[in-house]
C-alpha positions in Angstrom: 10.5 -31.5 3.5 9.3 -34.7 1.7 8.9 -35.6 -1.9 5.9 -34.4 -2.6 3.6 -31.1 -1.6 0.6 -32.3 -1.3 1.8 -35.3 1.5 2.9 -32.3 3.0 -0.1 -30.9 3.5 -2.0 -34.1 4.3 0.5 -34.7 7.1 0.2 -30.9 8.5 -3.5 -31.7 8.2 -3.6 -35.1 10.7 -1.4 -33.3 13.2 -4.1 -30.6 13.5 -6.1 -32.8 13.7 -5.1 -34.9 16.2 -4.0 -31.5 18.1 -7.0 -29.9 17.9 -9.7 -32.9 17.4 -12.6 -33.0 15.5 -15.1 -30.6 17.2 -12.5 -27.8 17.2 -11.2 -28.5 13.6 -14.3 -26.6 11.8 -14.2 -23.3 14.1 -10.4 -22.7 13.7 -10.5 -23.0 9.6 -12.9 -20.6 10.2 -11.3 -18.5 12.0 -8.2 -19.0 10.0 -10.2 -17.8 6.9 -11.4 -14.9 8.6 -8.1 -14.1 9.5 -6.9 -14.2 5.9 -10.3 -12.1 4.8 -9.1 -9.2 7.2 -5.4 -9.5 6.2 -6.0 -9.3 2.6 -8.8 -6.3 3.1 -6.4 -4.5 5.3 -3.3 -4.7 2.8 -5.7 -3.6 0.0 -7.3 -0.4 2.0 -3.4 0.2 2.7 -2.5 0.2 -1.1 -5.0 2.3 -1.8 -4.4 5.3 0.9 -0.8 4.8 -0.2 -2.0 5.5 -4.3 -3.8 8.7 -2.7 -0.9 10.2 -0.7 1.4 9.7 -4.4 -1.5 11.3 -6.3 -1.7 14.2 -3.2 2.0 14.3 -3.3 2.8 14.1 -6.7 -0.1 17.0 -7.1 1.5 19.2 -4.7 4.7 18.7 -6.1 3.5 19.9 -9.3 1.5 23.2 -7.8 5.1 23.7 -6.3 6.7 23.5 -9.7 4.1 26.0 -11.0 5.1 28.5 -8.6 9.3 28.3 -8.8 8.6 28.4 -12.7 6.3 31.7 -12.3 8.8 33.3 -9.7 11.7 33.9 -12.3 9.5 35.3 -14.9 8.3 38.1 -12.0 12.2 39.1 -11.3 12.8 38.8 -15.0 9.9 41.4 -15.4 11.1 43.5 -12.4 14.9 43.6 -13.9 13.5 44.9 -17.2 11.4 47.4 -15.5 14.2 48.7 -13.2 16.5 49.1 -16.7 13.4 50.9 -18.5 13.1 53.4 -15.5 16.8 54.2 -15.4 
């Protein structure tokens, strides 16, 4: 917008000001910050339940794995069996 960031800022900052005024100015960067506090906290708790549905997911998909590999050898051993008994 201009030349510079920080003149940016400074202008955002008067218009607030004079928007707002001085007694409401401290009680809405507060509440701004707290704002950003719960933001931040809620993304983070949502990372982390994402990480533990992969980890659940990821561990199922393995016990799943586990089970197709054992299946084969139990009709490989039944097919033997059935040759044996013949």
């Amino acid at each position: 917008m201009f030349a510079s960031p920080w003149k940016d800022g400074l202008i955002i900052l008067v218009i607030v000001l004079l928007f707002f005024g001085p007694k409401r100015l401290p009680a809405l960067s507060r509440s701004i910050g707290e704002s950003i506090k719960e933001f931040k906290g809620g993304i983070a708790q949502n990372s982390e339940s994402d990480e533990k549905s992969e980890i659940s997911a990821t561990a199922g998909s393995d016990e799943k794995s586990e089970t197709s590999a054992g299946a084969p050898d139990a009709q490989a051993t039944n097919t033997t069996s059935e040759h044996t008994n013949a």
